[in-house]
C-alpha positions as CSV (number, residue, x, y, z in Angstrom):
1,X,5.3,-3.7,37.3
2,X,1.9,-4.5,36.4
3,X,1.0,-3.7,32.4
4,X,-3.1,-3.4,33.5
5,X,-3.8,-0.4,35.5
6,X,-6.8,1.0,34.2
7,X,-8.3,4.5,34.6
8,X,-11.1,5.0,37.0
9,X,-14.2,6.1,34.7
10,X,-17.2,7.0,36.7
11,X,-19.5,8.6,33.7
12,X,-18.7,9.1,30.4
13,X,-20.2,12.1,30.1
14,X,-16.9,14.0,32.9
15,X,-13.6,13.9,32.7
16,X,-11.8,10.1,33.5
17,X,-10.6,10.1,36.3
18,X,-6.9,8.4,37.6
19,X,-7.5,6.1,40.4
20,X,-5.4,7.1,43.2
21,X,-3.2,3.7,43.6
22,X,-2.3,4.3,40.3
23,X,-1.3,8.0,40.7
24,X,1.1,6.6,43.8
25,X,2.2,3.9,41.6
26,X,3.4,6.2,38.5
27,X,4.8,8.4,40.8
28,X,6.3,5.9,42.2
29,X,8.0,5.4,38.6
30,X,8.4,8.7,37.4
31,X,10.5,9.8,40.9
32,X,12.9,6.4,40.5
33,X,13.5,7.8,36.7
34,X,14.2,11.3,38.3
35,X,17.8,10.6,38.2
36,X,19.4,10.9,34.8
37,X,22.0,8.1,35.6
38,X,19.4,5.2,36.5
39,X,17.8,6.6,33.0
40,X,20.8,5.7,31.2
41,X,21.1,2.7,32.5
42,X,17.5,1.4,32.0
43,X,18.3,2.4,28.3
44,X,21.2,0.3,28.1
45,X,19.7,-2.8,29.4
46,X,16.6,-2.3,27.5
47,X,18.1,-1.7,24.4
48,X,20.5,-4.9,24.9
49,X,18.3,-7.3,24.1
50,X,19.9,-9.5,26.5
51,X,21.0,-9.9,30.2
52,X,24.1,-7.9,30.6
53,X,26.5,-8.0,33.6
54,X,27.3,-4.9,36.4
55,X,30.4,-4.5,34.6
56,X,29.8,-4.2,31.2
57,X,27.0,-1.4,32.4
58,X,29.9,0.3,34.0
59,X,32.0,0.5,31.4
60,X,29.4,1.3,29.1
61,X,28.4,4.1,31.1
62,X,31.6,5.2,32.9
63,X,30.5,5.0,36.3
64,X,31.7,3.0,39.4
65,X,30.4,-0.3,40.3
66,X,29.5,0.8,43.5
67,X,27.2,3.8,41.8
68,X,26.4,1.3,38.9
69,X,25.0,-1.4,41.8
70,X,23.5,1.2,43.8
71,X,20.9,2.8,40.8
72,X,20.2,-0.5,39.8
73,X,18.9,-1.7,43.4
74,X,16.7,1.3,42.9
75,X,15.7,0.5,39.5
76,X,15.2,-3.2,40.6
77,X,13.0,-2.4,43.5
78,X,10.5,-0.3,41.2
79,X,10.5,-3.0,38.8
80,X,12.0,-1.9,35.8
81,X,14.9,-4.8,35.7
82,X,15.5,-8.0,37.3
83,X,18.8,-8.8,38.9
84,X,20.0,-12.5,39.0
85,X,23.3,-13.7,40.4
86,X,25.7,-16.0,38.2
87,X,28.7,-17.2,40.2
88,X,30.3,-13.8,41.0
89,X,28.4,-12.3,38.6
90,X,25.1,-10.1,38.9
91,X,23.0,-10.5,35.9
92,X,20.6,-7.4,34.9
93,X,17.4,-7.9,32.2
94,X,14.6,-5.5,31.6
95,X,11.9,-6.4,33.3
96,X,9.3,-7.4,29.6
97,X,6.4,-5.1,31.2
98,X,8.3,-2.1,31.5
99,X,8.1,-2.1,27.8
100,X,4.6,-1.6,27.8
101,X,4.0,-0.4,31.5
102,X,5.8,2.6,31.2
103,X,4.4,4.3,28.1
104,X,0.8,2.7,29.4
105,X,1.8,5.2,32.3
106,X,2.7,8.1,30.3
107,X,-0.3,7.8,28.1
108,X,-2.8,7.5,31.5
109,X,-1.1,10.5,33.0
110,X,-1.4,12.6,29.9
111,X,-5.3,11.5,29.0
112,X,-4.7,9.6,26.2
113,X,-6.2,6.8,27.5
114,X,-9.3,8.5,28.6
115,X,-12.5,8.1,26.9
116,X,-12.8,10.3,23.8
117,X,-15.0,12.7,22.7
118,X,-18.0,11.4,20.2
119,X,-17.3,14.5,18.1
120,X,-17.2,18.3,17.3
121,X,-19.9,20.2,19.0
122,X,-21.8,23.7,18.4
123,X,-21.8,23.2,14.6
124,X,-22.3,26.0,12.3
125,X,-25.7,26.6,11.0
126,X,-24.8,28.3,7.8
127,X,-22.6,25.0,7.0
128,X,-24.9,22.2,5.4
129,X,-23.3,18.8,4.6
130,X,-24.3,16.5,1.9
131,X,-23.2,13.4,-0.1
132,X,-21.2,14.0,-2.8
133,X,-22.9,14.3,-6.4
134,X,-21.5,13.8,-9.6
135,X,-21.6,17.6,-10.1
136,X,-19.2,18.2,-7.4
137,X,-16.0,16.9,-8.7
138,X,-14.6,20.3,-10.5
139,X,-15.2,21.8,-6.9
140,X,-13.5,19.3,-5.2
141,X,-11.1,19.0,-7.3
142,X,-10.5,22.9,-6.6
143,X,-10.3,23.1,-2.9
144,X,-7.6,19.7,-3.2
145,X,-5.5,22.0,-4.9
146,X,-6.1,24.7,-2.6
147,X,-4.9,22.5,-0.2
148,X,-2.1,21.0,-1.7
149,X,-1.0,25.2,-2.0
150,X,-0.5,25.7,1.5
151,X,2.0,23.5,1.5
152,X,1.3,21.5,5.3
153,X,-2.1,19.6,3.5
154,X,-1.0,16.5,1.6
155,X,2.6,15.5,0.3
156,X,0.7,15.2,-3.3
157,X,1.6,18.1,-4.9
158,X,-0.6,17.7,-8.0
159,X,-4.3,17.2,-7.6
160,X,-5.3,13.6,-8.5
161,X,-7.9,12.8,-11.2
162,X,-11.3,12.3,-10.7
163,X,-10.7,8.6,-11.8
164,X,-8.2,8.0,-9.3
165,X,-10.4,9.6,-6.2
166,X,-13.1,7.7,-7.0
167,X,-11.9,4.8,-7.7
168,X,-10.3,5.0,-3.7
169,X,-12.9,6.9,-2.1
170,X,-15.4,4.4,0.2
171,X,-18.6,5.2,-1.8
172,X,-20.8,5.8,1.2
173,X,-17.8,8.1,2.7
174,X,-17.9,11.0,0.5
175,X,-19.4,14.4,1.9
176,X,-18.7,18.4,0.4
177,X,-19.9,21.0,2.8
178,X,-21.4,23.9,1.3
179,X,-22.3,27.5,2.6
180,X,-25.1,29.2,0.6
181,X,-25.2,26.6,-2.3
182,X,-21.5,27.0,-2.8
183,X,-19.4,23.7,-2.1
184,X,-16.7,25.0,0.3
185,X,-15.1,21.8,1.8
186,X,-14.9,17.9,1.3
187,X,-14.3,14.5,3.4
188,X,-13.7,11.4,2.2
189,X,-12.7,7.8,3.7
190,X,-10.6,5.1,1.9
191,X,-9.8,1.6,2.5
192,X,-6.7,1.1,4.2
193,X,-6.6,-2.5,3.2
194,X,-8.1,-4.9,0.9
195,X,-7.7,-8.0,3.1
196,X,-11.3,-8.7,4.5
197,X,-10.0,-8.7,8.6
198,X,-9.3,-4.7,8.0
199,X,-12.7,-4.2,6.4
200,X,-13.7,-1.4,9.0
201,X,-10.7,0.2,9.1
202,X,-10.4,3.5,7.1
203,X,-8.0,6.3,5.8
204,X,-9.7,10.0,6.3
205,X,-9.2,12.9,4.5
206,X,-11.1,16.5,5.9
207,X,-10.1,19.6,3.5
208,X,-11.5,23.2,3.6
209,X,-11.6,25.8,0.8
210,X,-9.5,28.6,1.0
211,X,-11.6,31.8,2.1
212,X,-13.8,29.5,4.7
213,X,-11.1,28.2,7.0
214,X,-12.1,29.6,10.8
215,X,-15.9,29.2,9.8
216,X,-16.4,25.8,11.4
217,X,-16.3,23.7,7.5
218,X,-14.0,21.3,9.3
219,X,-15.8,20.8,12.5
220,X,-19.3,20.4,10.1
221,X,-17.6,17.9,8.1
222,X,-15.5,15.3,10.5
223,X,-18.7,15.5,12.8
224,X,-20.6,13.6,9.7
225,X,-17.6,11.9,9.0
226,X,-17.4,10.3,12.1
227,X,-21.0,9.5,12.5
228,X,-21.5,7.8,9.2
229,X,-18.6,5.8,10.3
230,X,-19.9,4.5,13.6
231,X,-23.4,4.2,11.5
232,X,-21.5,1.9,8.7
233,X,-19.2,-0.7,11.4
234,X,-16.2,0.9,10.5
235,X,-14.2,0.4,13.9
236,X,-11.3,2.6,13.4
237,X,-10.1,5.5,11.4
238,X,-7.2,6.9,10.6
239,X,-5.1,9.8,9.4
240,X,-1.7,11.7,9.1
241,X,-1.5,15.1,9.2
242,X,2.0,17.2,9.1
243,X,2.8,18.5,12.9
244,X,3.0,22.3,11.2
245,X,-1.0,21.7,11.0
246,X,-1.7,22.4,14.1
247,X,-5.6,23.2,13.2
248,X,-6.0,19.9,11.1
249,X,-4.8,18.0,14.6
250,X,-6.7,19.7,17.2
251,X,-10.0,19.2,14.6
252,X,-8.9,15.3,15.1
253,X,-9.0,15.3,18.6
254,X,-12.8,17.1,18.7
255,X,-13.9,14.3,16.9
256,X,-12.1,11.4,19.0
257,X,-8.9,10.9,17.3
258,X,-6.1,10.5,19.2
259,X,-2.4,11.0,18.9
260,X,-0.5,7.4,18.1
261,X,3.1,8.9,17.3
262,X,5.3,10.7,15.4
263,X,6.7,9.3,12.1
264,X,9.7,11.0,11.2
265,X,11.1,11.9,7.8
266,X,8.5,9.6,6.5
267,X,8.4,11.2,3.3
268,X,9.8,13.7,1.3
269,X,7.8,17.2,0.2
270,X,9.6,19.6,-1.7
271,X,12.9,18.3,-1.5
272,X,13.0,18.2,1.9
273,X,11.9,15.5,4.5
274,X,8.7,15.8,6.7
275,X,7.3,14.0,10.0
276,X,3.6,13.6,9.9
277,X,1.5,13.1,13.1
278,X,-0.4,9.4,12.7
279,X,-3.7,9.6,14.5
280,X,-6.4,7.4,15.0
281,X,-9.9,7.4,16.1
282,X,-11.7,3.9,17.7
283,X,-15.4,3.1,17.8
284,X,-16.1,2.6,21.0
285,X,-19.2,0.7,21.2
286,X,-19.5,-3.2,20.5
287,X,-20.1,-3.3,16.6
């Protein structure tokens, strides 16, 4: 199993494309796991840690040895374990590049691998975005707690002081959208990290007033966000967002961001606990 099986990319400008040896080799993968006993059994060597013998996977499992042998030949052959031979005994280990060949596979398949969008297109043109100003804070201030209202924003649920955002906001990183002089939306960036190797790595935060969500706010805002960014050096941002959100994710993926995992019950909101979706969004260019 090899861990570096790149997509084919002719121009960055269509659609990646999967080279076609490494369509026949995940479908090589995906038909050997298309048998819910060889499944089980990859998860039981994998999540041993060690090598394990035929017979403690059959008794594990409650299958023959003959049946037990007979998947893992075929699990063997694709790559996903090793078999060695002890004495009388056979010796099964997973194979180290599974580990990482397999959800490489899944994530090629699926496009996540695929070169990402720059950012949001067809902007509005009645949405202007601007640094913040000093002025701006009440309004700010107003659409956080507008947000925190909806209940699927923020796990804050009071709206922090002006001292505390900006003392956390990245200084260059604050912008409020505004539609006919009214400031109907904010982004911001923060540090994740004061240790200097994570100095262009940021935390982002895109929220819109309530009244102008649907009205393209969002899409005005993370397409500046973004762009400063690459401007500045940062090379990666980041953000969580709750699953229930399903607008706040798919404005993250216009703008480049792409799905890392799921982090459940990482918090509790309301007295009750909530996944959140942990994205992330990486410069693409040599900085």
């Amino acid at each position: 199993m090899s861990t570096s099986l790149p997509l084919t990319v002719r121009d960055r400008a269509q659609p990646a494309q999967l080279a076609p040896q490494d369509a026949a080799t995940y479908a090589e993968w995906f038909a050997c796991l298309a048998e819910p006993t060889r499944v089980r059994l990859l998860h039981a060597v994998a999540v041993a840690g060690r090598e394990v013998t035929v017979g403690e996977l059959t008794e594990q499992l409650g299958i023959s040895q003959s049946t037990c042998s007979h998947h893992l030949r075929k699990l063997a052959d694709v790559g996903f374990v090793r078999l060695r031979k002890e004495r009388t005994a056979t010796m099964v280990a997973v194979n180290p590049a599974c580990c990482t060949g397999l959800p490489h596979a899944a994530d090629a398949v699926m496009g996540m691998l695929a070169p990402r969008p720059c950012c949001p297109e067809d902007l509005p043109a009645d949405v202007a975005v601007r640094r913040l100003e000093p002025g701006d804070w009440a309004a700010v201030r107003r659409i956080y707690a507008e947000g925190i209202a909806t209940g699927d924003a923020t796990f804050e649920s009071e709206v922090p002081d002006r001292r505390t955002l900006d003392h956390a906001w990245l200084p260059e990183h604050r912008w409020v959208a505004e539609i006919d002089g009214h400031v109907v939306g904010w982004a911001a960036a923060k540090p994740v990290s004061t240790r200097p190797v994570y100095a262009g790595v940021a935390e982002t935060s895109v929220y819109v007033g309530d009244g102008f969500r649907g009205r393209g706010v969002g899409k005005a805002l993370v397409h500046r966000q973004v762009t400063a960014a690459d401007d500045a050096g940062l090379w990666t941002l980041q953000t969580s967002i709750f699953p229930e959100n399903r607008a706040g994710i798919a404005l993250h993926q216009s703008a480049g961001f792409r799905t890392l995992g799921l982090r459940e019950r990482i918090g509790r909101h309301n007295g009750a606990w909530r996944d959140t979706v942990f994205l992330e969004r990486r410069r693409t260019d040599d900085l």
